[in-house]
C-alpha distance (Angstrom), angle and dihedral (degrees) to the residues before:
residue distance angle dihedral
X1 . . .
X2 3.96 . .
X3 3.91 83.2 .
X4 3.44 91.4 49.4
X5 3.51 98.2 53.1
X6 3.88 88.8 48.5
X7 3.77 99.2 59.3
X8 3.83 89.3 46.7
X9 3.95 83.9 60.9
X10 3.95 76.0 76.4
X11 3.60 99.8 66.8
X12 3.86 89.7 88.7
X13 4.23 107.0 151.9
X14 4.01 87.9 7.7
X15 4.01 98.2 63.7
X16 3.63 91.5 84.4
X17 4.13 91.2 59.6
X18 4.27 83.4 54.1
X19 3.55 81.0 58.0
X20 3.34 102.3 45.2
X21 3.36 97.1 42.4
X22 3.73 91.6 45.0
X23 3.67 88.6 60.0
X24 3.56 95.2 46.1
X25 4.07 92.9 58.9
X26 4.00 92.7 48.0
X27 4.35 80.2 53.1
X28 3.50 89.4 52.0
X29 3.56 94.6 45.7
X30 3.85 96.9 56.4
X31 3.78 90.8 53.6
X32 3.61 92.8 49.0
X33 3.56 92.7 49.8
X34 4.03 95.9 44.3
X35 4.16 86.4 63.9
X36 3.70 97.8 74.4
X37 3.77 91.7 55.2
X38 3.96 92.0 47.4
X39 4.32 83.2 50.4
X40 3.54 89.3 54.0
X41 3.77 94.8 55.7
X42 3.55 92.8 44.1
X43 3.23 80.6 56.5
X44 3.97 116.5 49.7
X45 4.27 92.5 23.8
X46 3.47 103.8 26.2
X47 3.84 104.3 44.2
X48 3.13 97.8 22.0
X49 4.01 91.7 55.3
X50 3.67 86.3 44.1
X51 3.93 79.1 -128.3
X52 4.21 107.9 154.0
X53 3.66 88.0 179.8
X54 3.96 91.0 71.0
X55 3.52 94.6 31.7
X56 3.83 85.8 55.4
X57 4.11 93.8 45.8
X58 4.07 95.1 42.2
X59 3.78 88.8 41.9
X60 4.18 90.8 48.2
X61 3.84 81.6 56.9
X62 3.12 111.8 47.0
X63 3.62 86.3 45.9
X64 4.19 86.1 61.8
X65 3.80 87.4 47.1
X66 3.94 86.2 56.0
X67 4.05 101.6 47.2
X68 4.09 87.1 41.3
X69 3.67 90.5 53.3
X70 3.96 83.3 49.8
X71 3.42 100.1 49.8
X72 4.01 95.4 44.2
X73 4.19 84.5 49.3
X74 3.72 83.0 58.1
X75 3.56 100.5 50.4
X76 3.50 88.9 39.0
X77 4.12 88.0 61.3
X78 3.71 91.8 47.1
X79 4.14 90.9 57.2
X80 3.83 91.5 33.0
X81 4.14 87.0 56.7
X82 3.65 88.6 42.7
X83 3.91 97.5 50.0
X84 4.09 95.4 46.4
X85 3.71 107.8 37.4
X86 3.85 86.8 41.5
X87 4.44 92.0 57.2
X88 3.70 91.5 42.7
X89 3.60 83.2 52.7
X90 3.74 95.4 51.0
X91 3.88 88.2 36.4
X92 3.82 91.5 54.5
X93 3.69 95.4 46.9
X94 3.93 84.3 49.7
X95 3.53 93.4 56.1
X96 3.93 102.1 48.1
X97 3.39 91.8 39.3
X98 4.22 85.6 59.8
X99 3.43 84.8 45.5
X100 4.18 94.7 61.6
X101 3.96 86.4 46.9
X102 4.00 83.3 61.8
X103 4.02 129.2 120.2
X104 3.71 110.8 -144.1
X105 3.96 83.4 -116.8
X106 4.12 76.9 67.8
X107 3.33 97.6 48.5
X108 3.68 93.0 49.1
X109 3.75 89.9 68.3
X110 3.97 94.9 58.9
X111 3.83 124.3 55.4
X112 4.07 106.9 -127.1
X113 4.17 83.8 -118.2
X114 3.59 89.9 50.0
X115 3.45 90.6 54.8
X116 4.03 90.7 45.9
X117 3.87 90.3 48.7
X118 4.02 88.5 48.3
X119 3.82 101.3 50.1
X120 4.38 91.2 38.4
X121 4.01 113.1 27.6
X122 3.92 96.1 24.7
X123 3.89 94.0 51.6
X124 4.30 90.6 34.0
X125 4.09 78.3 61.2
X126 3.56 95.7 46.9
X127 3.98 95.4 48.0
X128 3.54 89.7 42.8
X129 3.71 91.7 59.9
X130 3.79 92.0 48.8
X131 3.50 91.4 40.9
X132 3.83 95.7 53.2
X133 3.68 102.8 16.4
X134 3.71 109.2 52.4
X135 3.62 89.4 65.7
X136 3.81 84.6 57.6
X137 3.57 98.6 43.9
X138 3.86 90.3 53.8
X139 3.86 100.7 45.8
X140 3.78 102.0 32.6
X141 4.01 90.7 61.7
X142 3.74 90.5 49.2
X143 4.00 100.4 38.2
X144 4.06 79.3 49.7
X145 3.97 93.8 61.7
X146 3.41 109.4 21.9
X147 4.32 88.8 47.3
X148 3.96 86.2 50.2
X149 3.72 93.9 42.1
X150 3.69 89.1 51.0
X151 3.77 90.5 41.8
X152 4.21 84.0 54.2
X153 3.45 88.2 54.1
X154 3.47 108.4 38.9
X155 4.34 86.2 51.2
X156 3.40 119.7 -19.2
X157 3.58 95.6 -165.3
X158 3.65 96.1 62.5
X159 3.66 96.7 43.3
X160 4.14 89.5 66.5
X161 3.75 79.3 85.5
X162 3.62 93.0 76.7
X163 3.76 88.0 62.4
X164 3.38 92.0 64.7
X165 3.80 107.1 46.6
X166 4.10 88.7 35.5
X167 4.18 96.7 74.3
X168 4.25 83.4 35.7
X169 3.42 86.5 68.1
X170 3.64 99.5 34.3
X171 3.87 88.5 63.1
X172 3.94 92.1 45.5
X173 3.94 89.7 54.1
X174 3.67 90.7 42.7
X175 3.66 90.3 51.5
X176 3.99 92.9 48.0
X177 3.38 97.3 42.1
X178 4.08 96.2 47.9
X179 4.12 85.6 47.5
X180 3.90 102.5 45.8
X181 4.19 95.2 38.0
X182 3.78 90.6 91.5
X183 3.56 103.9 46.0
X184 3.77 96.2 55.1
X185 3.85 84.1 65.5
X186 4.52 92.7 54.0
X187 3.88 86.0 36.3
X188 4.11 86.6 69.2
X189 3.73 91.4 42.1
X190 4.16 84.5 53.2
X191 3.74 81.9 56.7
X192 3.69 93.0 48.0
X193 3.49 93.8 51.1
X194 3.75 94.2 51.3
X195 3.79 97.0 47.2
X196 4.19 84.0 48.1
X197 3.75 90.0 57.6
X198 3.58 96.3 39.4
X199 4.01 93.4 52.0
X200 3.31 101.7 42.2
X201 3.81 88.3 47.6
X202 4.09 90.0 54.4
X203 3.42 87.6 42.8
X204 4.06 94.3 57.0
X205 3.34 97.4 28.4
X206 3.88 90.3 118.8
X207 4.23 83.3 60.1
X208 3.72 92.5 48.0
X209 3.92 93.7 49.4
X210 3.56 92.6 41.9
X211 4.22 95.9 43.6
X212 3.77 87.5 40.6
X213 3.68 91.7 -124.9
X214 3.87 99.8 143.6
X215 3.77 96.8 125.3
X216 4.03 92.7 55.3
X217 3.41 92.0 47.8
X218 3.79 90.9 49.7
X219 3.84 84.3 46.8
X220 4.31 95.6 56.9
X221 3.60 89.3 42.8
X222 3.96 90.1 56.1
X223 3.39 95.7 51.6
X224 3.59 95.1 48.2
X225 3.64 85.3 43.8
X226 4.10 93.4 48.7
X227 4.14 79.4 49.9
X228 3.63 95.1 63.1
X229 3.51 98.1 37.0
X230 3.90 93.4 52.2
X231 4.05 91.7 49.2
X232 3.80 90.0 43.0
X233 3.98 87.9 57.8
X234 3.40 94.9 38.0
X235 3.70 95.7 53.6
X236 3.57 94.6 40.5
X237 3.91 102.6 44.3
X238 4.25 80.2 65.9
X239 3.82 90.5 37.9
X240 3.68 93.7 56.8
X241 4.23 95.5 38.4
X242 4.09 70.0 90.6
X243 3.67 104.9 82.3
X244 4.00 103.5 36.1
X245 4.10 84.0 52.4
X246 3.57 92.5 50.4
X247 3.67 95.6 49.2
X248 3.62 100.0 49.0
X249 3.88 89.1 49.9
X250 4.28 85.3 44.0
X251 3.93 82.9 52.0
X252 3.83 103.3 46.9
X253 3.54 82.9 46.3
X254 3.74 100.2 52.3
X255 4.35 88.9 46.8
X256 3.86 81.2 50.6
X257 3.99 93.2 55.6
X258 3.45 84.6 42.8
X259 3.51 103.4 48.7
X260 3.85 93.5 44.8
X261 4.14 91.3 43.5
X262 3.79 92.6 49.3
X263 3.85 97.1 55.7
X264 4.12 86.1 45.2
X265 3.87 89.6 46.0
X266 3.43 76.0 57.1
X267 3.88 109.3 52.9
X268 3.78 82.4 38.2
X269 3.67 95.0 -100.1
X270 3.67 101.0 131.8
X271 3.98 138.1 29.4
X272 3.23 117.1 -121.1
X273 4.03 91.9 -123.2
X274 3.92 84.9 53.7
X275 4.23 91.7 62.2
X276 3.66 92.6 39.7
X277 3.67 92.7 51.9
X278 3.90 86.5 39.8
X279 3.35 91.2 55.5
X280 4.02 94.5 49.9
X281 3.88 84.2 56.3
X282 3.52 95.5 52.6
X283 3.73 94.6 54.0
X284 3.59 93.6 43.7
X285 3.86 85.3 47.5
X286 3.95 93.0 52.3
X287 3.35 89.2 35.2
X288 4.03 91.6 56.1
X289 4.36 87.0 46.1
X290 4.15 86.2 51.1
X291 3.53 88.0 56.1
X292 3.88 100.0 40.3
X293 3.88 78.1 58.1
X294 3.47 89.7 55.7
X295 3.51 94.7 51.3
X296 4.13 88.3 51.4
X297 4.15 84.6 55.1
X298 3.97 87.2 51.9
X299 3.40 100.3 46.2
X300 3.90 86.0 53.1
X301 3.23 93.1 57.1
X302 3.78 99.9 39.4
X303 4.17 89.3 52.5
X304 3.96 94.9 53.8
X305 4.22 86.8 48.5
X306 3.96 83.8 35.8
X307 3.91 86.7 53.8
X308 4.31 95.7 48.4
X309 3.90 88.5 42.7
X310 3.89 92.0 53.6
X311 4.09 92.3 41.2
X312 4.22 80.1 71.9
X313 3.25 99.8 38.9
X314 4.50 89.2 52.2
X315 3.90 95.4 42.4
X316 3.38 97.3 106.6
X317 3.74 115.9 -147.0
X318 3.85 113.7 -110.9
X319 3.78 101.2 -147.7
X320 3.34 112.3 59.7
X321 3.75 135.1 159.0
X322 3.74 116.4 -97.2
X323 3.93 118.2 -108.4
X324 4.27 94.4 -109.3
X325 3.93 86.5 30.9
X326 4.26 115.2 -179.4
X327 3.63 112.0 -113.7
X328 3.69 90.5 -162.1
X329 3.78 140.9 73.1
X330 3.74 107.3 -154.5
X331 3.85 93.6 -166.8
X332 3.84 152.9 -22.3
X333 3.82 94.4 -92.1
X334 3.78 116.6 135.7
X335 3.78 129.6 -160.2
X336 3.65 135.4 -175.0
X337 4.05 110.0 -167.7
X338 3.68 111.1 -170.1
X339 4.19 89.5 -50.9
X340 3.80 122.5 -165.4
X341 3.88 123.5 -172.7
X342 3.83 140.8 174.9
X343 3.72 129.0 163.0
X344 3.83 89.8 -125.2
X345 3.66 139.0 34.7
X346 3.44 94.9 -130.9
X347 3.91 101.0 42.3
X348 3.83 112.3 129.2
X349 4.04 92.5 -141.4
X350 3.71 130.2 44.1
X351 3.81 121.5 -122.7
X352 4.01 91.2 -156.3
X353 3.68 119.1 27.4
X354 3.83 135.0 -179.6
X355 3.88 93.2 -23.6
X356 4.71 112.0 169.4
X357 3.20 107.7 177.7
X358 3.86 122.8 157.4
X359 3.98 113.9 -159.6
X360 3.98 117.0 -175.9
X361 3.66 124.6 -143.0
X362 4.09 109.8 -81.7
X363 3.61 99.0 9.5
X364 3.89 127.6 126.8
X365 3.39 124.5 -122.6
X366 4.14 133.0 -173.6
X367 3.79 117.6 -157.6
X368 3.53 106.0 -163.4
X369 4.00 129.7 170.9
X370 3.57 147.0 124.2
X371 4.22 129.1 -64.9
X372 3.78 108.2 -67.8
X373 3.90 97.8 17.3
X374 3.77 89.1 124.3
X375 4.09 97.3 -115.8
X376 3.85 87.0 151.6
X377 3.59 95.1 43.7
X378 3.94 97.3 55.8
X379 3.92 89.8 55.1
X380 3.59 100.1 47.2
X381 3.46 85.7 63.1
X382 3.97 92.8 59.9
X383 4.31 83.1 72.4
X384 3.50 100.4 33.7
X385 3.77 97.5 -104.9
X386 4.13 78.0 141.5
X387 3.85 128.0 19.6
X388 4.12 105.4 -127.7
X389 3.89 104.8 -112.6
X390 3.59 81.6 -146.1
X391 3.47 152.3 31.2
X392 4.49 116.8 -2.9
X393 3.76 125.4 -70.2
X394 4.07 108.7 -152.7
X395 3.36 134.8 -163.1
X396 4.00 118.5 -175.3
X397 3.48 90.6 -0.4
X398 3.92 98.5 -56.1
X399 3.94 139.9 99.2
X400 3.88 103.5 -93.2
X401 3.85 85.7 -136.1
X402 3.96 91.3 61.1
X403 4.27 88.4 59.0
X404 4.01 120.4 83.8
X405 3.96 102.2 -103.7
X406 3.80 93.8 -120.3
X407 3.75 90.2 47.5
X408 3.71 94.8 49.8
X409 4.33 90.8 42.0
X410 3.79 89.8 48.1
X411 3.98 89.1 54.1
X412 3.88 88.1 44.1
X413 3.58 114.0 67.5
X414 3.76 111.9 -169.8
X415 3.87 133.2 -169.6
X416 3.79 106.1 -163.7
X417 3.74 116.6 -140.8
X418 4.41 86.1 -122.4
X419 3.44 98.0 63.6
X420 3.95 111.2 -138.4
X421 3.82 122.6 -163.4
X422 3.97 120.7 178.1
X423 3.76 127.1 -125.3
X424 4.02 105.6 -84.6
X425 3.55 146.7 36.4
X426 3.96 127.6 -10.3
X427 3.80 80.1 -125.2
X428 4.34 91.5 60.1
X429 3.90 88.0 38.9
X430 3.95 98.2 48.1
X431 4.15 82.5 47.6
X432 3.53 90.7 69.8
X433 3.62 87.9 71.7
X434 3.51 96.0 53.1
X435 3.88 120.3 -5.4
X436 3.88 97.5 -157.9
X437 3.63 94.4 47.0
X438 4.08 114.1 131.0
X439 3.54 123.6 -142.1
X440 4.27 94.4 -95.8
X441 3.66 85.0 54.5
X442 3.93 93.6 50.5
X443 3.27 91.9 45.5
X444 3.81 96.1 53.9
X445 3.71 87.7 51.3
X446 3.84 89.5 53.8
X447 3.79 96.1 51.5
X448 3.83 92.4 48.7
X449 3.66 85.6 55.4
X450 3.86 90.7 41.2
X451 3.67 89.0 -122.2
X452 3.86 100.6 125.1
X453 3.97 86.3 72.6
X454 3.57 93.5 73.7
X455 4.74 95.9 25.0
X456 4.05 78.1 60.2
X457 3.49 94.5 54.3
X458 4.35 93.2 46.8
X459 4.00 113.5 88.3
X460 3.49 88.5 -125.3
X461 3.73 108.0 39.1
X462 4.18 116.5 -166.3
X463 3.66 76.9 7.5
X464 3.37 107.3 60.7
X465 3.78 119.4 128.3
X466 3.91 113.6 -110.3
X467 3.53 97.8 -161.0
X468 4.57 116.5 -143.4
X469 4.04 102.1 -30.2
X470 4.06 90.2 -10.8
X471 3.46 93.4 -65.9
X472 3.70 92.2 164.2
X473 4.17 95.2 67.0
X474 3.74 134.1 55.0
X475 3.46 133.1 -96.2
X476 3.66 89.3 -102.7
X477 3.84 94.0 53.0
X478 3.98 90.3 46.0
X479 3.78 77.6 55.2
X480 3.67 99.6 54.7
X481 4.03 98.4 40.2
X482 3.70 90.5 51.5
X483 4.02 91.6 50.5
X484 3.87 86.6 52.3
X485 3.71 95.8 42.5
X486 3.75 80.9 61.0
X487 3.44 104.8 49.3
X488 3.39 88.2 52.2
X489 3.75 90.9 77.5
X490 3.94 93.6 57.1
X491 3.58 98.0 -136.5
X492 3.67 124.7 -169.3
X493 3.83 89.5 -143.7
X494 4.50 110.2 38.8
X495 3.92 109.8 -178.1
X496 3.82 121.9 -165.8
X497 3.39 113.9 -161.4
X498 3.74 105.0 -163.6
X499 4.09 91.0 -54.1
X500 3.64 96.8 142.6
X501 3.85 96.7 55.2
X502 4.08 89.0 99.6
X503 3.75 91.3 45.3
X504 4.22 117.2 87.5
X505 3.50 116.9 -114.6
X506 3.73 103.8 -102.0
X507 3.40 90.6 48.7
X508 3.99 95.0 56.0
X509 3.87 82.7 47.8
X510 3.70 93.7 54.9
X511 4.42 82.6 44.1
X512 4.03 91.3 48.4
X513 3.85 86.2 47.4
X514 3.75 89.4 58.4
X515 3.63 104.5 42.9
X516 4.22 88.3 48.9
X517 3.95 80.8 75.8
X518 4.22 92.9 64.5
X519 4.23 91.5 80.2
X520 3.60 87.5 159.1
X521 3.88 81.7 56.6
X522 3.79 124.5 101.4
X523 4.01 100.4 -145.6
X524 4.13 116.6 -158.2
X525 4.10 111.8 177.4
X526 3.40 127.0 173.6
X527 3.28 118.6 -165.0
X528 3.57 145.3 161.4
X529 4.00 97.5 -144.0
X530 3.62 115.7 75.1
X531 4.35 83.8 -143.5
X532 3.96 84.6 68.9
X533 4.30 96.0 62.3
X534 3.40 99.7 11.5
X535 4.43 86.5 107.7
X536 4.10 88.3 52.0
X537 3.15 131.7 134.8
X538 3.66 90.4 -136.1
X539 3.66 136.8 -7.0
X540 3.95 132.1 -145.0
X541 3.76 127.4 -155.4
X542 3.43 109.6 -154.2
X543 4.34 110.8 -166.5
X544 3.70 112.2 175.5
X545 3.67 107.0 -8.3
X546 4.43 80.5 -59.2
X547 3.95 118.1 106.1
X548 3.79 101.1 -110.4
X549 3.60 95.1 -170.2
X550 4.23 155.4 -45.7
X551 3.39 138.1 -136.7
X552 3.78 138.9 104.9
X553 3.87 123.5 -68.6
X554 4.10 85.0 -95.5
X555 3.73 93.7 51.2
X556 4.05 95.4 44.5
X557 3.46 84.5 45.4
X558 3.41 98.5 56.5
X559 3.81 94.5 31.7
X560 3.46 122.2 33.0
X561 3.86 134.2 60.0
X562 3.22 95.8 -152.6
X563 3.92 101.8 59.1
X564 4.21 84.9 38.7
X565 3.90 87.6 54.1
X566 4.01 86.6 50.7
X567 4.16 100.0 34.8
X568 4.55 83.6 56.8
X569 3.54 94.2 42.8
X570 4.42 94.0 56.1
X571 3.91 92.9 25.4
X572 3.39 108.9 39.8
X573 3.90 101.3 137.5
X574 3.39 98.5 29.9
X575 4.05 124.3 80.4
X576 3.62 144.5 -83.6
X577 4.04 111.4 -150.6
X578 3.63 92.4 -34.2
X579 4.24 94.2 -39.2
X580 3.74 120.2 122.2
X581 4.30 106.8 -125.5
């Protein structure tokens, strides 16, 4: 219920419509519940007076009490609509915006299609049971006591049957409620499994085509499928056990009343306008316990997708920015001191381990090494993507942790070795880079990254739909506009993260040309051809997470087996200082 309470802290400028509309159900109610009495007088004075006049005048009214109740239902939807869809609306935008503040050591706890599941299905369920339940929750409360209250005073005697079926159905609810609780909970993790399937399968579905692997595919997603679809009638052939219960105890009930009311009908106990507007009590009575039932079965629900939508908005992001953070970057220096890293705390192995390395402003520096040597993991830490479990990672001479995270990221441009590009325009994805940038200075970017020789060629140019994830370019291209989009930031420190492996080698000549222009620049590229660091300044082997060794391409050369191994494998045919290999 806590989490209940919390997402209702949401409601903000829509509280007043759960008022409002909370009032207008209890109106409603009242006139709903003021017809029965008007039947029975009908009833016992107006029939049986034969007297059309009153029928006429009690009929005239109750037909007001019916079009008022109407008309306040109506309003009542328009507020009700207003009050849900507007907090899962503020709840959503809660959620993703968490979601930005992540670390990817955040991320790593959630699946992506969790996530989806969390901020669409779990917050659909918990507007639904606003939207449809506080209707219920208001008028089944009242209907309850007012109809037995009524009942009492109608005939006391026969409303002592409501004191038997009432703790029946108690003890069926209980009994539902206590059995279906759980499976709400696996019945979202179904749903995450399907959307998991279903993404990644959209995602690939390039690789599928191309490995002819439709009938696997089609194979995960029915299982998945067969998942949900199990759960789903599992935890609705308790859910609905509800109603049939309910109506046999509403039934016995109503052969009770009318059992009991005949024989006083007979010894002149009772009118008969009395039992028939008992009788509409007692269904609007069981009818208001059916629903309070209902309202048990929604909260159910709501708390196990209140429960996943407050697990995102408690994971606390675990890079932060420091209280007194820096909101400058003095310079493009880089220092390893002694750093440590693993991707969890309790991991047996580190991923990083004992990695110095000194980096001066504006130099150039190749990281080179072997699949799984963690290349991309040592320069992720340089903008806080990760937190070092050990040792400090500077950058112009301070701890990365003491800077302001946007400060430090704005200093740090990164090209990530998956290239991403957004839905849109080059122009809207090159903006990232640098939101007030005119067309000259996108341009420049472009050329730089020797992407204006294909823009030139597009009928658009900078304005050139992308398609979903730039599905209308090559890798290569991707390559290129993602290199521009970060030099448009004009960061002291630019990492490259093997982003030129789509791109042909004369083009990544013409792009290593370019970017030996930025002194001010600190350069990091890793690479897996030797061709792509063989003009640094220095070059770093990294072998199992350990720094192997540095030097320049004539000192590895000359030096280390290792970077001789690598330099025979991509050049073999070519020369060595003059020497056939």
């Amino acid at each position: 219920m806590r989490d209940l309470k919390r997402l209702f802290g949401f409601l903000g400028p829509y509280r007043k419509d759960i008022w409002i509309g909370s009032f207008l159900v209890l109106v409603e109610t009242c006139f709903e519940l003021f017809i029965p009495i008007l039947m029975a007088d009908i009833i016992d004075i107006g029939v049986a007076q034969h007297d059309v006049s009153y029928i006429l005048h009690k009929g005239v009214q109750m037909g007001i009490c019916a079009l008022l109740a109407l008309v306040t239902g109506l309003l009542y939807a328009r507020f009700a609509a207003r009050a849900s869809y507007g907090l899962g609306a503020r709840i959503r935008e809660a959620e993703y915006e968490k979601v930005q503040q992540y670390a990817f050591a955040n991320l790593d706890h959630f699946a992506s299609s969790s996530l989806v599941t969390r901020m669409t299905t779990d917050i659909t369920v918990f507007q639904n049971a606003i939207n449809g339940g506080l209707r219920i929750l208001v008028r089944s409360p009242v209907m309850l006591l007012l109809g037995i209250g009524l009942s009492f005073y109608m005939n006391a005697k026969l409303a002592l049957v409501f004191f038997i079926a009432a703790p029946i159905l108690g003890v069926v609810l209980f009994l539902i409620v206590r059995r279906i609780a759980p499976m709400y909970g696996r019945l979202q993790q179904a749903v995450d499994h399907l959307n998991g399937v279903v993404e990644e399968g959209l995602t690939a579905i390039r690789a599928v085509k191309a490995f002819v692997r439709d009938e696997y595919e089609e194979e995960k997603f029915e299982t998945v499928n067969q998942e949900l679809q199990q759960t789903s009638q599992k935890t609705f052939h308790y859910a609905v056990m509800n109603l049939p219960a309910f109506q046999m105890v509403m039934y016995t009930a109503t052969v009770l009343i009318m059992w009991f009311g005949g024989n006083m009908l007979l010894q002149s106990q009772l009118a008969v306008g009395d039992l028939t507007g008992f009788l509409s009590y007692v269904f609007q009575v069981m009818n208001s316990l059916m629903m309070i039932s209902n309202i048990f079965l929604l909260l159910t629900r709501s708390l196990a997708s209140a429960k996943r939508i407050i697990e995102v908005l408690d994971e606390e992001p675990s890079v932060t920015s420091p209280a007194q953070a820096r909101k400058d970057v003095p310079s493009g220096s880089i220092d390893f001191e002694h750093v440590s890293f693993k991707y969890k705390e309790d991991a047996q192995e580190y991923a990083l381990e004992d990695v110095d390395l000194h980096i001066k402003a504006g130099q150039t520096i190749g990281i080179i090494g072997g699949t799984g040597a963690s290349k991309s993991t040592l320069v992720q830490l340089i903008p806080r993507l990760y937190d070092a479990s050990q040792g400090r990672v500077c950058v112009g001479g301070h701890d990365v942790k003491e800077y302001d995270l946007q400060t430090l990221r704005d200093a740090v441009g990164i090209v990530l070795q998956k290239n991403v590009l957004f839905s849109g325009t080059v122009r809207e994805n090159l903006l990232w880079g640098n939101a007030d940038a005119d067309d000259q200075t996108l341009w420049r970017a472009c050329q730089m990254a020797c992407a204006d020789e294909f823009l030139q060629h597009m009928p658009k140019g900078l304005d050139s739909d992308l398609g979903q994830g730039g599905v209308n370019i090559s890798g290569g291209q991707k390559q290129r506009l993602c290199i521009a989009r970060t030099l448009l930031k004009k960061p002291k420190v630019l990492i490259f993260d093997d982003s030129t492996s789509a791109v042909d080698t004369a083009t990544e000549a013409q792009i290593r040309q370019a970017l030996s222009r930025l002194h001010d620049v600190t350069k990091l590229i890793i690479a897996q051809r030797i061709t792509s660091v063989i003009h640094s300044d220095a070059i770093v082997i990294l072998e199992d997470g350990r720094v192997h060794a540095i030097g320049t391409h004539e000192q590895l050369l000359q030096s280390d087996s290792i970077y001789q191994e690598i330099y025979a494998s991509q050049m073999k045919g070519g020369e060595v200082h003059g020497t056939a290999i």
